[in-house]
KEVEXZA-632451 format. One record per atom (N, C-alpha, C, CB): x, z negated, y; residue in one letter. Coordinates in steps of 0.001 Angstrom, whole numbers, plus 500000, padded with zeros to 6 digits. Each point is the difference from the previous one (the first is absolute). Glycine has a CB too. Layout:
N
XZYa...
This chain:
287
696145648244539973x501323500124500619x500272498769500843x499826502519500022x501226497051499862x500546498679500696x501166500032500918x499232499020498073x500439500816503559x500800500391500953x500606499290500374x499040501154500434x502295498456498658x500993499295500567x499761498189499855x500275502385501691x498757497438497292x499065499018499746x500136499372498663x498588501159501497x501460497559497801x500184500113498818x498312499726499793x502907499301499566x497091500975498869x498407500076499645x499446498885499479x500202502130499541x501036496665500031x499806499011500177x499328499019501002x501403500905498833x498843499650502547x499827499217501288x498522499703499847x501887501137501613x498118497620498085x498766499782500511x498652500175501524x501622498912498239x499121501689502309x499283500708500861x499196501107499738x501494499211501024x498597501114498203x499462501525498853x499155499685499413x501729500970499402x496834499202501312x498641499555499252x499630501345499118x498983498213502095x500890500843496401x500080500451499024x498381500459499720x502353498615499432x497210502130500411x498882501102499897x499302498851499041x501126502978500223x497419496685499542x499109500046499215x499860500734498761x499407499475501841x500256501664498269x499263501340499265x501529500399499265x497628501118502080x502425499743496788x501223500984499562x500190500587500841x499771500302498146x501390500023502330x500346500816501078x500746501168499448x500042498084501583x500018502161497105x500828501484499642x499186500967500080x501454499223498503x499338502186501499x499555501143500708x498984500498498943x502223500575501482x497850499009496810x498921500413499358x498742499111500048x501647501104498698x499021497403501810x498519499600499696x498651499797501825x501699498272497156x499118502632503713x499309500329501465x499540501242499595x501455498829501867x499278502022497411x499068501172499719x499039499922499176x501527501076500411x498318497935498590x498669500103499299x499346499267500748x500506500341497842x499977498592503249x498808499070500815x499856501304500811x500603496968500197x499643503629500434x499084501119500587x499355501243499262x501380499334501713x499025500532496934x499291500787499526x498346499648499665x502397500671499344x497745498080500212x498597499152499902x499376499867500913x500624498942498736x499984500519502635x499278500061501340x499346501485500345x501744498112500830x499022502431498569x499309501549500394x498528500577499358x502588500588500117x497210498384498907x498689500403499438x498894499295500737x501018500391497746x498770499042502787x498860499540500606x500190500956501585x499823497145498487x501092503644501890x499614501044500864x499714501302499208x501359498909501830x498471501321497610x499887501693499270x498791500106500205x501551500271498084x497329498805502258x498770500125500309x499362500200501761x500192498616497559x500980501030503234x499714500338501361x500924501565500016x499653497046501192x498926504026499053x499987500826500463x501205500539501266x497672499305498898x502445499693502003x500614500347500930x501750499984499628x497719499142501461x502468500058497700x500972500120499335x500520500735498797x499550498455501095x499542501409497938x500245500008498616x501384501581499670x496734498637499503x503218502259501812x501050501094499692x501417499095500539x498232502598500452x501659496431500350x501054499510500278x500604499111498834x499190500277502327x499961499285497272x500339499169498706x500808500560498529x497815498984501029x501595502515499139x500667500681498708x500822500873500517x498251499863498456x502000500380502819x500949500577500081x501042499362500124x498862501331500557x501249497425500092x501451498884500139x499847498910498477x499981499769503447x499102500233495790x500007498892498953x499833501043498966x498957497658501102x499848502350498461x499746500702498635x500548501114499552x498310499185500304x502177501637500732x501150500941499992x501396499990500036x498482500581500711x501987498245499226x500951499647500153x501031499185498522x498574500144502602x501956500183496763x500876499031499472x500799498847499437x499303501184500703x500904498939501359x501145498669499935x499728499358501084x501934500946498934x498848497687501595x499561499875501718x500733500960500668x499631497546500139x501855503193499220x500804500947500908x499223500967500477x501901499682498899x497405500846499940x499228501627500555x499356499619500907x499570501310498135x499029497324501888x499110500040500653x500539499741501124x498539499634498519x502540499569501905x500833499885501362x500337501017500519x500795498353499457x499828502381499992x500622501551500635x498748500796500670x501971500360497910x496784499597501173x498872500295500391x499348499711500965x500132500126498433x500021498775501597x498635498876501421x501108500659501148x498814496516498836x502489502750500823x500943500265501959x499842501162499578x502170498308501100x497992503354498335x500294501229500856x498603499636500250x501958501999499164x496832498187500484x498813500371500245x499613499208501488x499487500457497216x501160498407503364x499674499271500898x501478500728501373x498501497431497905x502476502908501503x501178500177500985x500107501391500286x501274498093499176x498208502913499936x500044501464500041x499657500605501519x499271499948497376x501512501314502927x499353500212501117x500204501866499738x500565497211501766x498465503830499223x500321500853499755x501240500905499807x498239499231500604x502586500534499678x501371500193499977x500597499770498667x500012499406502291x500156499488497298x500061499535498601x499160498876499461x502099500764500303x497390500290498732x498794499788498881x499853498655499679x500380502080498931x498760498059499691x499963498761499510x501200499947498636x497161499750500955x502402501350498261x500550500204499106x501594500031500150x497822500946499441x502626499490501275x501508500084500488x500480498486500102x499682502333501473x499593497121499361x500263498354500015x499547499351499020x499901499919502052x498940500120496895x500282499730498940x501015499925499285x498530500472500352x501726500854499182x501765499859499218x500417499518500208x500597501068499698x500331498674501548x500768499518500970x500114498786499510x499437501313501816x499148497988498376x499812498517500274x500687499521498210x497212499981502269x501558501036497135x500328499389498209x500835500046499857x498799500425498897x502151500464501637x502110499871499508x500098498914500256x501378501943500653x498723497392500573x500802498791500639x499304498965499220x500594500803502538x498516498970497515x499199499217498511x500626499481498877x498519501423500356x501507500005498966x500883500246499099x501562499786499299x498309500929500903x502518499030500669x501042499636499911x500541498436500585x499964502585499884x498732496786500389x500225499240500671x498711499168499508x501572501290501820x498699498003497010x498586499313499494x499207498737500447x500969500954498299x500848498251502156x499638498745500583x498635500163501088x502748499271499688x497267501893501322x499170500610500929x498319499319499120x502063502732500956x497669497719498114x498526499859499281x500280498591500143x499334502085498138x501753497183501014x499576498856499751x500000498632501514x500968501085497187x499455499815503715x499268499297501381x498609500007500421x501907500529500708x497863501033498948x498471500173500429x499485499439499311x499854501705500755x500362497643497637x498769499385499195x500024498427501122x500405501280496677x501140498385503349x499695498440500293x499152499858501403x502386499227498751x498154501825502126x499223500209501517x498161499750499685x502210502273501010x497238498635497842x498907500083499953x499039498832499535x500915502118499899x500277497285499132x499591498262499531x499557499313500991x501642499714498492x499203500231502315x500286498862501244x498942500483501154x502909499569499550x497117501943500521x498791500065501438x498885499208499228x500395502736501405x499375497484497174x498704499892499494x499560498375500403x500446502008497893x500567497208501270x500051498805499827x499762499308501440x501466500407497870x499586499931503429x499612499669501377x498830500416500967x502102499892499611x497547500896499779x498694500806500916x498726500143499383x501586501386500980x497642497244499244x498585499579499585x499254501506500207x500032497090500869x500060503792500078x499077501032500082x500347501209499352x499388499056501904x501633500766497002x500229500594499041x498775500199499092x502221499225500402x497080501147499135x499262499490498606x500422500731498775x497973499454501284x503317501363498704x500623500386498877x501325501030500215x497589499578498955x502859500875500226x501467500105499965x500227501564500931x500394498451497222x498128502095502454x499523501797500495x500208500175501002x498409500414499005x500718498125501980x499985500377501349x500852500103501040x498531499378499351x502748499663500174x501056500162500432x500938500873499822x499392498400500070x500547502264499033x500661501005499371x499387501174500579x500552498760497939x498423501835502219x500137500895501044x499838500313501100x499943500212498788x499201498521501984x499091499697500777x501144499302501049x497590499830498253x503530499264501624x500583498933500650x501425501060500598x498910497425498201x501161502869503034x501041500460500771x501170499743499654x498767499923501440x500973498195498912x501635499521500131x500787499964498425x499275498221502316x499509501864496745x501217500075498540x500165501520500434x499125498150497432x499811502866502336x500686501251500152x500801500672500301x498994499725499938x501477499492501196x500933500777500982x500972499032499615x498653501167502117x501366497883497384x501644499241499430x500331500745499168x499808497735500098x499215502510498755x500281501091498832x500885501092500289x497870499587499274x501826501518502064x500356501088500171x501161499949500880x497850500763499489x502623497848501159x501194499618500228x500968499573498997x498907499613501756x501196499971497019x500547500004499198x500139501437499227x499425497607500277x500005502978499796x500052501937499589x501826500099501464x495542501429499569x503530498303501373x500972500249501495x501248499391499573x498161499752502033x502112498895497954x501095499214499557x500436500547499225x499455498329500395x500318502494498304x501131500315499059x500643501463500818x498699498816497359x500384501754503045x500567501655500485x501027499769500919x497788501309499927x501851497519500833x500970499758501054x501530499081499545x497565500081501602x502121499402497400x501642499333499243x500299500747499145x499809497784500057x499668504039499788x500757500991498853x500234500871501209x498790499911497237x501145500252503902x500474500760501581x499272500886499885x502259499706500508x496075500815499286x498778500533500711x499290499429500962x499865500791498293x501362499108502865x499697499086500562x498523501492501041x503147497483499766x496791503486500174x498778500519501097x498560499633498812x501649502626501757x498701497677497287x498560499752498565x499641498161500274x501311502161497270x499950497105502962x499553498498500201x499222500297501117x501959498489499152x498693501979502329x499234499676501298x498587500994499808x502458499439501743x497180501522497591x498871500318500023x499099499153499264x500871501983500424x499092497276498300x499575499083499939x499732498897501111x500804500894498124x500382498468502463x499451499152500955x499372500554500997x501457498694499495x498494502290500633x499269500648501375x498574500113499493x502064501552501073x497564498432497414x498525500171499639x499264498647499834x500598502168498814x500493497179501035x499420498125499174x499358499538501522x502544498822497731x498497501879503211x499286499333501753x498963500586500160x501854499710501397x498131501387498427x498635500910500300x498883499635499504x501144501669500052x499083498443498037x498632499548499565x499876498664499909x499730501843498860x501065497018500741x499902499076499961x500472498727501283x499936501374497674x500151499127503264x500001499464501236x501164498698499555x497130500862501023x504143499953498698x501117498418499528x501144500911500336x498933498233497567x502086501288503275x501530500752499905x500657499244499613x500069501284501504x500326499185496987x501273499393499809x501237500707499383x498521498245499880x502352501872500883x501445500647499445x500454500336498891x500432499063501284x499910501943498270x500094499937498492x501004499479499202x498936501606500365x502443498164500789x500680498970499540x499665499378500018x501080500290500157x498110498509500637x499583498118499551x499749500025498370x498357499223502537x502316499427496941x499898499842498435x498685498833499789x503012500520499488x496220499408499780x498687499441499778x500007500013498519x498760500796502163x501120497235497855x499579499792498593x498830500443499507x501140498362500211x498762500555498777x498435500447498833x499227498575500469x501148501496497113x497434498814502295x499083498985500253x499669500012501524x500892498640497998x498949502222502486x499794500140501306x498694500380500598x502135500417499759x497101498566501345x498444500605500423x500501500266501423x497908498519498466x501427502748501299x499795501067501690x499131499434500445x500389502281499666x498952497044500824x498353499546500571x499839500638500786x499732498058499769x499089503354500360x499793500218501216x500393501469500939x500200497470499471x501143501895500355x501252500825500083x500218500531501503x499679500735497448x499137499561503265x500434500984501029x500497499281501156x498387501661499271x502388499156501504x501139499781500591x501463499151499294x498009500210501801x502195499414497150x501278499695499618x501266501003500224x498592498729498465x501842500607501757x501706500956500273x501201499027499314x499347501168502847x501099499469496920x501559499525499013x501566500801500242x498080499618497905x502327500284502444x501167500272500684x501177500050498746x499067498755502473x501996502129497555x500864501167499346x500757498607499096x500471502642502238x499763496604499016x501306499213498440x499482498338499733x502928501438501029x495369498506499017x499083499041499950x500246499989497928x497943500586503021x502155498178496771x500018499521498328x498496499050500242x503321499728499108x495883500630499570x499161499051500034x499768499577498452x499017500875502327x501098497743497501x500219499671498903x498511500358499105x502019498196500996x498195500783497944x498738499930498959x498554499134500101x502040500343498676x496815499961501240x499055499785500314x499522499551501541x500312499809497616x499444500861503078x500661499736501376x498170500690500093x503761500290500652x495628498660500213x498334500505500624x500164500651501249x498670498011499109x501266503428501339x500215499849501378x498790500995500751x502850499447499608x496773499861501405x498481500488500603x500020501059501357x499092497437499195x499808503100500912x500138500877501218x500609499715501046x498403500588499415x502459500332501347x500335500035500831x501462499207500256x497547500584500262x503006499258498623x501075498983499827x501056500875500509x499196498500497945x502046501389503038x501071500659499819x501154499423499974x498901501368500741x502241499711498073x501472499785499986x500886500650500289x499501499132498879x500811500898502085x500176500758501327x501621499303500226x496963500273501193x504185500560499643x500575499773500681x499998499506501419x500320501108498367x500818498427502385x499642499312501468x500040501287501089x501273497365499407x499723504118499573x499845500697501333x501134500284500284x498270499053500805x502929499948499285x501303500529500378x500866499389499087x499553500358502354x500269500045496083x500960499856499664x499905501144498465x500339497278501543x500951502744498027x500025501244498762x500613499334499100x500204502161501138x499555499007497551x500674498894498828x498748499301499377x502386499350501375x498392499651497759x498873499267499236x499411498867501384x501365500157496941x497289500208502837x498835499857501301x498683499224500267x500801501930499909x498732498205498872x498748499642499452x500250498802499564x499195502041499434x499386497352499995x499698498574499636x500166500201498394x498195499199502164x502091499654497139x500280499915498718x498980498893499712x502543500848499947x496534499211499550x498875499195499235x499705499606498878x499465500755501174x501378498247498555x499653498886498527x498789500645499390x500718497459501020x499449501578497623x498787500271498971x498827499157500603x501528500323497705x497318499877501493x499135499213500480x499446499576501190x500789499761498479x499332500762502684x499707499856501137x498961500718500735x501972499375499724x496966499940501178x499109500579500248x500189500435501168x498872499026498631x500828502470502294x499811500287500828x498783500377500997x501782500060498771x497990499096501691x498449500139500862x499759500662500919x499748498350499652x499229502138500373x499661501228500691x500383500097501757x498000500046497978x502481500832502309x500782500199501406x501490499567499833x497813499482501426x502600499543497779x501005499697499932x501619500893500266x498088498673498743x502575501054502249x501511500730500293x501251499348499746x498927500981501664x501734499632497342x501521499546499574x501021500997500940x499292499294497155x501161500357503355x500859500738500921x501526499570499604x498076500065502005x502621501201497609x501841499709499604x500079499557498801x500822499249502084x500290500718497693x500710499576498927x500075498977499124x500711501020501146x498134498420498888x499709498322499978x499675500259498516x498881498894502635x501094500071497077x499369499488498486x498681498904500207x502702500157498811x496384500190500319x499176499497500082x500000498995498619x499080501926501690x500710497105497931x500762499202499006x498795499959498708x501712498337502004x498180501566496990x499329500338498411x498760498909500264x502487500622498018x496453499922502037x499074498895500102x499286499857501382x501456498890498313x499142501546502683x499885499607501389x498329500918500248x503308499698500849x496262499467500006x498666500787500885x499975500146501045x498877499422498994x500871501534501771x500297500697501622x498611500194500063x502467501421500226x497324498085501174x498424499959500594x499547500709500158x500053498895500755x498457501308499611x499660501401500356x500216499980501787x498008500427497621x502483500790502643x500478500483501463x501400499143500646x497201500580500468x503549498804498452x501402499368500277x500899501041499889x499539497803499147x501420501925501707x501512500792500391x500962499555499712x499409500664501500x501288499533497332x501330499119499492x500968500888500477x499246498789497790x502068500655502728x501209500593500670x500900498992498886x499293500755503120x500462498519496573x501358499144498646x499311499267499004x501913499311501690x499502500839497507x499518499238498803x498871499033499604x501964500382500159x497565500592498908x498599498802499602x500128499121498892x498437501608500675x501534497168499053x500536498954498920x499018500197498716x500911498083501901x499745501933496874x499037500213499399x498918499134499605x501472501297499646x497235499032500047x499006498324499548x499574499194501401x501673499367497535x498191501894503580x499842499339501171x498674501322500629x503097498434500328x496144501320500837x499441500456500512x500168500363501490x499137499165498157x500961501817502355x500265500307501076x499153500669500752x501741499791499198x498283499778501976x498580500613501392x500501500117501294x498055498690499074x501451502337501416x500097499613501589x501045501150500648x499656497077499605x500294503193501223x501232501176500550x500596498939501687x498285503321498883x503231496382500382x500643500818499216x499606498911498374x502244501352502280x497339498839496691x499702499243498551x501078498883500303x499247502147498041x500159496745501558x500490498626499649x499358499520498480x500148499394502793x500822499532496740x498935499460498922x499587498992500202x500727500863498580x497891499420501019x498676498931500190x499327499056498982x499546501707501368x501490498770497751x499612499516498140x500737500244499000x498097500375500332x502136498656499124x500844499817498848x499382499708498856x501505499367501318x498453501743497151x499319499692498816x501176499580499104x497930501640500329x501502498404498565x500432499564498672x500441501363499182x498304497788500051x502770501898498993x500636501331499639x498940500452499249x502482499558499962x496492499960499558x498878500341498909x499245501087500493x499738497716499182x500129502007502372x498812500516500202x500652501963500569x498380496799500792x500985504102499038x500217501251499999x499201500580500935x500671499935497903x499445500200503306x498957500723501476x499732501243499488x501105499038502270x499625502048496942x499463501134499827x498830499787499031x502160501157500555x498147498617498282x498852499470499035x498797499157500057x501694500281499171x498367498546501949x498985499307500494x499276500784501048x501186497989499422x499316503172501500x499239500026501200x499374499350501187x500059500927498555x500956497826501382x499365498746500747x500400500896501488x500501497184498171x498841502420502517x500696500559501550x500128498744500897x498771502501500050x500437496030499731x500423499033500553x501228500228500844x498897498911498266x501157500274502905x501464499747500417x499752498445500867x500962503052500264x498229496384499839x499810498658500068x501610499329499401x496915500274499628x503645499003501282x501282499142500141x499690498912498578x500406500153503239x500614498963496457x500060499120498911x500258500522498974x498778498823500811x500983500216497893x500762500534498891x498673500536499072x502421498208500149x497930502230498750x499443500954498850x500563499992498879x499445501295501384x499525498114497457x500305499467498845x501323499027500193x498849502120498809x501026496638501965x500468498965500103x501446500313500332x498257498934498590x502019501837502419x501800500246500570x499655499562501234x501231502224498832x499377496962501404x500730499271501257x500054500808501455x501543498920498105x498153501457502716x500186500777501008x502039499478500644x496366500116500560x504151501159499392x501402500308500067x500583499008499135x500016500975502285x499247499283496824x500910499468497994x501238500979499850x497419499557498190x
């Protein structure tokens, strides 16, 4: 899904691996055989993989089984989940690209499994996109109980209105917050504790709007209405109050920029966290 983004933009780091929804389900189906032999797992394995289908079922499966609470089941939220799935396919074909990209960015990955059931911050993006559709068809109490579980179990609030592209890594995840009329574009890295947040006194469209490709470093705060520009990298524990340029780096509270790259280079996809002043891949400082 592409938020307001063309898919052209080169800011949109383009996956390695196949990223379609059949060919992540057979990469986790294969990954799944070299666990069928750990004991401690091996029922987890056939009950979310080898029992499973499709990636829809096994999704509907992993979030109720992880979001369920006594009140309402698993199975109930199962259904639930597989409708919106269902009617809403683009949904899978985010989670395949999401799962590409954690893989590909996160060396302590060692395969497609562990992130897939093991990794919070995809999880709970997953089960916000379940949230996001209930809440743009007006279920809007079925959306907020979702978000009320994604905080709980997965230690992340985010609104079920905010719109969120594809190719997206949760790193981490806990404490993130995302705020009601927050857009975040396509392939966008964003790390613990990051928030997109309003200033507080104002209503209406509120939140930060975040380009493609852009990395967000851990602690990092976008505050208001700002745009954060396609490409751009925000420091870890920086406070942006305005516009961030795109292909630039920003630090410091209140954030300034400290660095200027090259349109080539992609902060979400590299993971560089540098913020050392001067130029990068040969751009001129305030080119």
């Amino acid at each position: 899904m592409t938020i307001e983004l063309s898919i052209e933009n080169p800011c949109v780091p383009q996956a390695e691996a196949d990223s379609s929804v059949r060919a992540v389900w057979n990469r986790l189906s294969l990954d799944a055989t070299s666990s069928r032999n750990e004991p401690l797992i091996a029922g987890l394995v056939l009950d979310l993989i080898d029992g499973c289908d499709d990636l829809g079922e096994s999704l509907a499966r992993l979030a109720a089984s992880r979001i369920a609470t006594p009140e309402i089941g698993r199975h109930v939220l199962e259904k639930e989940i597989r409708a919106v799935l269902a009617e809403n396919p683009y949904i899978l074909e985010a989670v395949a690209e999401d799962l590409v990209v954690s893989f590909e960015r996160n060396p302590a990955y060692p395969n497609y499994l562990v992130p897939y059931l093991f990794a919070k911050g995809f999880l709970g993006l997953q089960v916000h996109r379940v949230a996001h559709e209930m809440w743009n068809s007006g279920r809007v109490m079925a959306a907020s109980f979702l978000q009320s579980r994604i905080s709980e179990v997965f230690a992340m609030d985010i609104h079920p209105a905010a719109r969120v592209g594809s190719g997206i890594l949760v790193d981490h995840a806990t404490g993130i917050v995302v705020g009601e009329t927050c857009v975040i574009g396509d392939g966008v890295s964003i790390l613990q504790g990051v928030t997109l947040g309003g200033t507080g006194n104002e209503d209406g469209d509120r939140h930060p709007k975040i380009g493609s490709g852009v990395l967000l470093s851990a602690g990092s705060i976008v505050l208001g209405n700002v745009r954060v520009g396609d490409c751009a990298r925000v420091a870890a524990g920086s406070v942006v109050l305005a516009e961030v340029p795109p292909h630039t780096t920003v630090a410091g509270v209140p954030a300034k920029v400290v660095r200027r790259h090259a349109e080539s280079v992609v902060p979400a996809e590299q993971m560089d966290h540098k913020i050392d002043g001067g130029t990068e891949s040969g751009t001129e400082p305030g080119a």
